[in-house]
C-alpha positions as CSV (number, residue, x, y, z in Angstrom):
1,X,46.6,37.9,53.9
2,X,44.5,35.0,52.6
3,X,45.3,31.5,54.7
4,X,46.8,29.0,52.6
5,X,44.2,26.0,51.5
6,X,45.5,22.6,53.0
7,X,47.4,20.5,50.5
8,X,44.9,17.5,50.0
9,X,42.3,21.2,48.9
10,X,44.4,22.3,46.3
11,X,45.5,18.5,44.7
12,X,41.2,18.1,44.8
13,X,40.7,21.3,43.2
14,X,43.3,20.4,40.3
15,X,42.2,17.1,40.2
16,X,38.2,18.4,39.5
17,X,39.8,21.1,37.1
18,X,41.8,18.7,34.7
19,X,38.1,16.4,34.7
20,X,36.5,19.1,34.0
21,X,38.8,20.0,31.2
22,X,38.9,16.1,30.1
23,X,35.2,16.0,30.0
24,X,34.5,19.1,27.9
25,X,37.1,17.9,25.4
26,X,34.9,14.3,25.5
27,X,32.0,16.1,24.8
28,X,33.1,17.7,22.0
29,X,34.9,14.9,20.0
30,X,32.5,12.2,19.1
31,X,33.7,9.6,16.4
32,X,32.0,6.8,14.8
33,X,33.9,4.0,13.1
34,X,35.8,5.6,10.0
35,X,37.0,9.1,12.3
36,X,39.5,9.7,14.5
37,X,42.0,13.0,16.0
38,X,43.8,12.4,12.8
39,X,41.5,10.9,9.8
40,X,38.7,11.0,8.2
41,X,37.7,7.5,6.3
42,X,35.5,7.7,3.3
43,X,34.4,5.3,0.8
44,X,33.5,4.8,-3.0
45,X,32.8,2.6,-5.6
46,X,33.4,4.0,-9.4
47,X,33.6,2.1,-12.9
48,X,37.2,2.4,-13.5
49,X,36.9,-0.5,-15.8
50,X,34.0,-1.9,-17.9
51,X,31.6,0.3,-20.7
52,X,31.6,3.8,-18.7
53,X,34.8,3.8,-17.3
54,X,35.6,7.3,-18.4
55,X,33.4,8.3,-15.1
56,X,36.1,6.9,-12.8
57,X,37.8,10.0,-13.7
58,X,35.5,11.7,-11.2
59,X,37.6,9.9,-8.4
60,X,40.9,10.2,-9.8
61,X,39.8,14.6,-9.3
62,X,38.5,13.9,-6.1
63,X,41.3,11.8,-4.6
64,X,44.3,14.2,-6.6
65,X,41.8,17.2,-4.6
66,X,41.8,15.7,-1.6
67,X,45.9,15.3,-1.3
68,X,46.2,18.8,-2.1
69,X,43.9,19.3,0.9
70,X,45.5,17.1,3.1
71,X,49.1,19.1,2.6
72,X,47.1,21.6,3.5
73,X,46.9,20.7,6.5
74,X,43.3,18.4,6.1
75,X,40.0,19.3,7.6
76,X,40.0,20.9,10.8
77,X,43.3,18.8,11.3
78,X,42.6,15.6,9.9
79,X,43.6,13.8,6.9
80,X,40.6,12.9,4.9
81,X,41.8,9.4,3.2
82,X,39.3,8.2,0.5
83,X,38.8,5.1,-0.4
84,X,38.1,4.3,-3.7
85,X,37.0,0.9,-5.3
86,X,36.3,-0.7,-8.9
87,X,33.0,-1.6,-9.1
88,X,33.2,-2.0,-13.6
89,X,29.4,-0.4,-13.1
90,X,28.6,-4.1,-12.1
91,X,25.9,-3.8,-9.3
92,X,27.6,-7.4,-8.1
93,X,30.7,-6.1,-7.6
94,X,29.2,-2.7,-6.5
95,X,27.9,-4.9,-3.3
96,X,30.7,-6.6,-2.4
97,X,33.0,-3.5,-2.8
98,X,31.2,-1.4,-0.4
99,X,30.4,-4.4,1.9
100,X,34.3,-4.2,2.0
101,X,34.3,-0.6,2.6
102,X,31.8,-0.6,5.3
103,X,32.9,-4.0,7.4
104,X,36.6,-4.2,6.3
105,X,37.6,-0.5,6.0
106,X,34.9,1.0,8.6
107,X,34.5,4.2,6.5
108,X,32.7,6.9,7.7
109,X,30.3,7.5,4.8
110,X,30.0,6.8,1.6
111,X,30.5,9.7,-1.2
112,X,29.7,10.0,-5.0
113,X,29.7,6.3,-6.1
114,X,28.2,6.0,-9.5
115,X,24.8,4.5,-11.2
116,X,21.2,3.8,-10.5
117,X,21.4,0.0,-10.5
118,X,24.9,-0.1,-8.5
119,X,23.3,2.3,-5.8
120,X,20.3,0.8,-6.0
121,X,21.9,-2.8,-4.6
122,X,23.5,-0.9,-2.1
123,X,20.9,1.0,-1.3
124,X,19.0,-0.7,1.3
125,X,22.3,-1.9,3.3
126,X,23.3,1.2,3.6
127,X,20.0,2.8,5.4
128,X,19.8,-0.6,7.4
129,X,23.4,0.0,8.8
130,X,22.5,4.3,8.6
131,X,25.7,5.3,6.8
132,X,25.1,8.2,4.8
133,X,25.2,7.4,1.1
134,X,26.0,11.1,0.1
135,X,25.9,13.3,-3.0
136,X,25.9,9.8,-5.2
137,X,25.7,10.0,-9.1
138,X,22.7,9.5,-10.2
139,X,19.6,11.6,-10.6
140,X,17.2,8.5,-10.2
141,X,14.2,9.2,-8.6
142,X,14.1,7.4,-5.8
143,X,16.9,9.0,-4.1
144,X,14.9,11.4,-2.7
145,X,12.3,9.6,-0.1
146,X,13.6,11.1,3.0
147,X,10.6,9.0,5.4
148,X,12.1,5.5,4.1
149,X,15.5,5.9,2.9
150,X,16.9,8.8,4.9
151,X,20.5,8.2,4.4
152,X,20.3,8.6,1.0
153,X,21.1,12.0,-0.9
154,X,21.8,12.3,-4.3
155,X,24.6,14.6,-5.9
156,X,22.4,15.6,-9.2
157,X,19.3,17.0,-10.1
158,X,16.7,14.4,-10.3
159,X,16.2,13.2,-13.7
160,X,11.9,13.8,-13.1
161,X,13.2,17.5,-12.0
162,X,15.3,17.4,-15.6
163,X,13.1,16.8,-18.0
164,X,9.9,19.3,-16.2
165,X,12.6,22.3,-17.6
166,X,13.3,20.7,-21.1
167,X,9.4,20.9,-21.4
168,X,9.3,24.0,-20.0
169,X,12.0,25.3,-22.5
170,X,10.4,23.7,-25.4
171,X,6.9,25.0,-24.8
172,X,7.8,28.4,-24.7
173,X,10.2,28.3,-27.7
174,X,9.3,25.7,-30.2
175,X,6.4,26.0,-32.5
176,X,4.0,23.2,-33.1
177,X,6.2,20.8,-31.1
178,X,6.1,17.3,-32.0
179,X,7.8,14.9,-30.2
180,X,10.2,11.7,-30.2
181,X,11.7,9.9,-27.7
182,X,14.6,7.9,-27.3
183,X,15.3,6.3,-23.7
184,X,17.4,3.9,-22.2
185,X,15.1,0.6,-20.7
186,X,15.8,1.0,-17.7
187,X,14.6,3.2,-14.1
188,X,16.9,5.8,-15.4
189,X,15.2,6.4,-18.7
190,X,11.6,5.5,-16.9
191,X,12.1,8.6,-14.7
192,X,13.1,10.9,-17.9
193,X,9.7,9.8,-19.0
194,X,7.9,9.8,-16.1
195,X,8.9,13.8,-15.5
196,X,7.6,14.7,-19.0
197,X,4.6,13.2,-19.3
198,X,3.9,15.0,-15.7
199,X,4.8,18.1,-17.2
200,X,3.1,17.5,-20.3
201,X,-0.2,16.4,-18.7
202,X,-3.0,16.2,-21.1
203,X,-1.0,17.5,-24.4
204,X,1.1,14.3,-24.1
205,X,-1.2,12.0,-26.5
206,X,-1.0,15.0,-28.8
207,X,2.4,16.2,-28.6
208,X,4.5,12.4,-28.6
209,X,4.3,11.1,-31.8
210,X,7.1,8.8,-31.6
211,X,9.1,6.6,-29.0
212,X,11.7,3.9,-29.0
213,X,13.8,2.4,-26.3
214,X,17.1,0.5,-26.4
215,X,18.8,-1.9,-23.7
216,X,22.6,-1.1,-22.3
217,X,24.0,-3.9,-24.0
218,X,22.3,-3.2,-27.3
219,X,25.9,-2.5,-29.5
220,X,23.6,0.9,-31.4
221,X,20.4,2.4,-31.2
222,X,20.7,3.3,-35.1
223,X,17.5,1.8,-36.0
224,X,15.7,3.3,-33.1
225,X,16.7,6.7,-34.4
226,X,15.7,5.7,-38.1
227,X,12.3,4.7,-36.8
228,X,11.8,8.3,-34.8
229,X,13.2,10.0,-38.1
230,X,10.5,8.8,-39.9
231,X,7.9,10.2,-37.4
232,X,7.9,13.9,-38.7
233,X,9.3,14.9,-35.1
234,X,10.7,18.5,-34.7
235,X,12.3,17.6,-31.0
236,X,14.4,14.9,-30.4
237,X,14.4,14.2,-26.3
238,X,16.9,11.8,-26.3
239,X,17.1,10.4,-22.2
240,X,20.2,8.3,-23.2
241,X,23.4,7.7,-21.5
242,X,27.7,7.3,-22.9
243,X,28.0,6.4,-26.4
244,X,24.5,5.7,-27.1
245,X,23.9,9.8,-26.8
246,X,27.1,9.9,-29.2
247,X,25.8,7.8,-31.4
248,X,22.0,9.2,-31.4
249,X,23.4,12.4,-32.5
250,X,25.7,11.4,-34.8
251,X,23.1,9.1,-36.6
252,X,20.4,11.9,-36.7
253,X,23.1,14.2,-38.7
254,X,23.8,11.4,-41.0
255,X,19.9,11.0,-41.9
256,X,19.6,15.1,-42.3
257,X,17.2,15.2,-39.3
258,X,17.7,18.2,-37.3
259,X,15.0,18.9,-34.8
260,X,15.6,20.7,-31.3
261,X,17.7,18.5,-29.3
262,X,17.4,18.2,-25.5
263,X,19.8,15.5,-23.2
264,X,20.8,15.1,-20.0
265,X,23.3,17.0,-18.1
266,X,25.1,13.6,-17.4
267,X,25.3,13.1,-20.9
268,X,26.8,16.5,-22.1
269,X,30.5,16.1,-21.8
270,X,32.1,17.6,-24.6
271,X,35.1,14.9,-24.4
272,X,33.9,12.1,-24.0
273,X,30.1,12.1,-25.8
274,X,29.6,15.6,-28.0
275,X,32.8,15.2,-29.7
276,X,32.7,11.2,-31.0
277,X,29.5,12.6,-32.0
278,X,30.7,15.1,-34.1
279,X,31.0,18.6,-32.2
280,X,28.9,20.1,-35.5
281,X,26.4,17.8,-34.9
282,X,25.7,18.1,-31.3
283,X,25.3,22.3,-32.4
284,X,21.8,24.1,-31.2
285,X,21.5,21.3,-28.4
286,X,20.5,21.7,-24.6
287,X,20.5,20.7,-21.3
288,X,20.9,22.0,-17.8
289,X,23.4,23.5,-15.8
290,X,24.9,24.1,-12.6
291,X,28.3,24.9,-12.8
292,X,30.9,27.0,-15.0
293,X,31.9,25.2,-18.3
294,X,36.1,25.3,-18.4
295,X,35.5,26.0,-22.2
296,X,32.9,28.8,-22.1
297,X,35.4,31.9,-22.9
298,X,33.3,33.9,-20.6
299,X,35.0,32.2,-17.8
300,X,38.8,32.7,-18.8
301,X,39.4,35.2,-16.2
302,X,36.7,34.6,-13.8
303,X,38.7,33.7,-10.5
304,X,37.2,30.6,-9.5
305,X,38.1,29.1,-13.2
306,X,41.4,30.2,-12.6
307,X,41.7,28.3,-9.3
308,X,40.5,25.5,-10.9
309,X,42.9,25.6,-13.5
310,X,46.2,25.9,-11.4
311,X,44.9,22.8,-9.7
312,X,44.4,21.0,-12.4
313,X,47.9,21.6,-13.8
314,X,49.4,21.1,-10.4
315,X,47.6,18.5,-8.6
316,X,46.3,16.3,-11.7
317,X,48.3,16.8,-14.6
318,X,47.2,13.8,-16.6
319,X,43.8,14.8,-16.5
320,X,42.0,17.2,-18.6
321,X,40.9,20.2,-17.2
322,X,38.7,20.8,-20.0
323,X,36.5,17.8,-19.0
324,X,33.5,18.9,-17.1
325,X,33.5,15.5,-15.7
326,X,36.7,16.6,-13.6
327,X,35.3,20.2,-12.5
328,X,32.1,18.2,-11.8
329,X,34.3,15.8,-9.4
330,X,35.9,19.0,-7.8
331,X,32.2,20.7,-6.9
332,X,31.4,17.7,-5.4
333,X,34.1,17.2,-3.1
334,X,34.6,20.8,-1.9
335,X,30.8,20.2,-0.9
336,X,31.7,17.5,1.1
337,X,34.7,18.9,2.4
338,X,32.6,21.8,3.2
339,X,29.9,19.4,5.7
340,X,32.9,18.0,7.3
341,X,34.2,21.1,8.6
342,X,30.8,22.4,9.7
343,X,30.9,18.8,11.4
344,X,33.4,19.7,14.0
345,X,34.6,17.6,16.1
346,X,31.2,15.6,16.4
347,X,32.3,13.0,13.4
348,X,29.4,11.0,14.0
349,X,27.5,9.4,11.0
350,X,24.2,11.2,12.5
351,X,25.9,14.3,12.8
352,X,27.5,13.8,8.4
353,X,23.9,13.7,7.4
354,X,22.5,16.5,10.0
355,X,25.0,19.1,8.6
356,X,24.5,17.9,4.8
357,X,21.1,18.4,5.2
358,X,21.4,22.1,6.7
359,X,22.7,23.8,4.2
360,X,21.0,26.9,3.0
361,X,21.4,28.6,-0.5
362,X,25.0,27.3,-0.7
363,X,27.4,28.2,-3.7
364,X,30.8,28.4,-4.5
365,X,32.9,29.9,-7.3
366,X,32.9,26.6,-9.6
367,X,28.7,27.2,-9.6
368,X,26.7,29.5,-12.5
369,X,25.7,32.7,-10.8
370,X,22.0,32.0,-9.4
371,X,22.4,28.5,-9.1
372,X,21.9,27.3,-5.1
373,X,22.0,24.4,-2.9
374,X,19.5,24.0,-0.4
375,X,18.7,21.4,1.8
376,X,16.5,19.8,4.4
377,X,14.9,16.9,6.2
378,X,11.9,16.7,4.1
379,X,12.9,17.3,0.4
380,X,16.1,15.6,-0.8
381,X,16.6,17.2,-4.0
382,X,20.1,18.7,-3.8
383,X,19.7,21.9,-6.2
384,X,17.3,24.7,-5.2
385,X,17.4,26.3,-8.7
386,X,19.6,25.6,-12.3
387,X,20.1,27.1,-16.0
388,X,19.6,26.0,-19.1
389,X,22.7,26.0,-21.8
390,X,22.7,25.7,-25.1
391,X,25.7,23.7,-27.3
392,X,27.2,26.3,-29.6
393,X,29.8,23.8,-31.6
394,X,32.7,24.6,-29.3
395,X,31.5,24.7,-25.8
396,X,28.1,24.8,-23.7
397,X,27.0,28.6,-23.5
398,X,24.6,29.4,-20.1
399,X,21.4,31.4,-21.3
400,X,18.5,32.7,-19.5
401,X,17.5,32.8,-16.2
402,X,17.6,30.5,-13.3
403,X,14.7,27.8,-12.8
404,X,13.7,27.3,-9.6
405,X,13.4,23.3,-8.8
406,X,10.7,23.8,-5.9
């Protein structure tokens, strides 16, 4: 028979067990300010007012998303609890809102906040303080620079990355290609430019015959498109952005020009740009692709669309599920979601961006088949690969194959 341990033994023995236990669950629980057992903060700043504020839709899908999540059950058993300001695309407001967020609220990260020149103010702050300024919307540029701004990740395909495919597209299947531009003045429609005179190179001088500009606050761009017109062009890159990519359309139908049309995947919705253009007049254009279009009939049974659509009626039943601004909002935050649960318990700020950078050939069933996330410390550029998809009056129809981004 085994003697009996004295009684001061066993209370040590239980007393080193229950530290031992206490530690382990220490170690694996690590919060910064913004996480907790029960919640998850995260900020944003969106135009729900001002000239684009049909993008703030993009939060109203996220935040109806996220409460469907969080009756769920939340994220590895915490509520995530988004917090989501009106910045009217002002990049004044844009720093004082997320200074709020960040010193007032203490939110973990930031997510999806829109613009160039409202991130860009932010920008810096943000790195300074390392708070990871995650999947925001914008394809500027200068998002990716990993060795100075490493908090920083963008949530589109860069716009110098964009316009290398139009080129691509258009030197393989346009004859004689003569080209006009129109571009917003500004670092988003300097980094169209930039990426196609890269891929251009030398043919550039030859191939550009015509370029005009226009400022946000210009009212039209109706005699910029009357000037290109009259340049002979058979392609029409038009770099713009909200109604002045409605209205370049629309004006080129009303002066009979019709040459191959190219614009930005942030410019394609079909609600809210192609069809105050007129939905006839946006027909034969392209752009890029990453995700399934809810008005491509190829998709009407595909599961994933189906999901989508039960949330929509459900969850957010004053927005339109037909606007691929909305599915957009729901890709994005299932991403994020996604990092948070591969985050644990360690809710550290470090440990956001470690596991947003580790991701390898990602996808889910709201993404075109062959289009991939991958990501890592040195190259910032969300997408691995993408599709091209041409407007066919009705809806955007993917065609091809994939492009690889790298």
């Amino acid at each position: 028979m085994t003697p009996r341990r004295p009684r001061w033994i066993r209370l040590f023995a239980l007393l080193l067990t229950f530290s031992g236990l206490a530690s382990t669950a220490w170690a694996q629980k690590k919060y910064d300010p913004g996480a907790s057992d029960t919640e998850i903060r995260v900020g944003q700043t969106l135009p729900y007012s001002g000239p684009v504020s049909m993008l703030g839709n993009v939060g109203k899908v996220s935040a109806a998303y996220l409460e469907m999540v969080n009756a769920q059950g939340g994220i590895n058993g915490r509520k995530i609890k988004l917090i989501s300001l009106d910045d009217g695309y002002s990049p004044v407001k844009t720093m004082e809102q997320t200074r709020k967020l960040v010193e007032g609220e203490e939110v973990l990260f930031m997510f999806s906040s829109v613009g160039t020149a409202t991130n860009q103010v932010v920008h810096k702050y943000l790195n300074q303080k390392k708070i990871p300024q995650l999947l925001i919307l914008s394809g500027a540029n200068k998002w990716n620079d990993p060795a100075n701004y490493p908090w920083t990740l963008s949530g589109m395909f860069s716009y110098e990355a964009e316009a290398r495919i139009y080129v691509k597209h258009m030197l393989a299947h346009v004859k004689d290609p003569k080209i006009a531009i129109l571009s917003q003045n500004d670092e988003f429609g300097r980094d169209f430019l930039k990426g196609l005179r890269s891929a251009l190179d030398d043919k550039a001088a030859s191939m550009i015959v015509a370029q005009a500009s226009y400022e946000s606050t210009d009212p039209t761009v109706d005699s910029q498109m009357i000037s290109l017109k009259a340049s002979g062009a058979n392609v029409l890159m038009s770099f713009s952005n909200g109604k002045f990519t409605s209205q370049s359309i629309r004006k080129a139908a009303e002066l009979g020009w019709k040459p191959q049309l190219y614009i930005p995947l942030g410019s394609s919705s079909i609600a809210s740009i192609l069809q105050p253009a007129g939905l006839d007049n946006a027909t034969g254009a392209i752009t890029i692709a990453n995700q399934k279009n809810p008005l491509d009939p190829q998709w009407r049974d595909d599961p994933g669309m189906k999901e989508y659509k039960d949330f929509m009626k459900r969850w957010a039943p004053n927005l339109d599920s037909n606007e691929s601004l909305n599915l957009s909002g729901i890709t994005l935050t299932r991403l994020m979601l996604d990092v948070l649960r591969k985050c644990g318990d360690d809710l550290t700020r470090e440990n956001v961006l470690k596991q947003m950078l580790s991701l390898k050939d990602y996808s889910s069933n709201l993404m075109l088949p062959g289009v991939t996330i991958t990501t890592g410390t040195q190259d910032y550029e969300l997408y691995s690969s993408t599709r091209l998809q041409r407007f066919n009056g009705q809806s955007w129809i993917p065609f091809g194959d994939a492009f690889s981004l790298r």
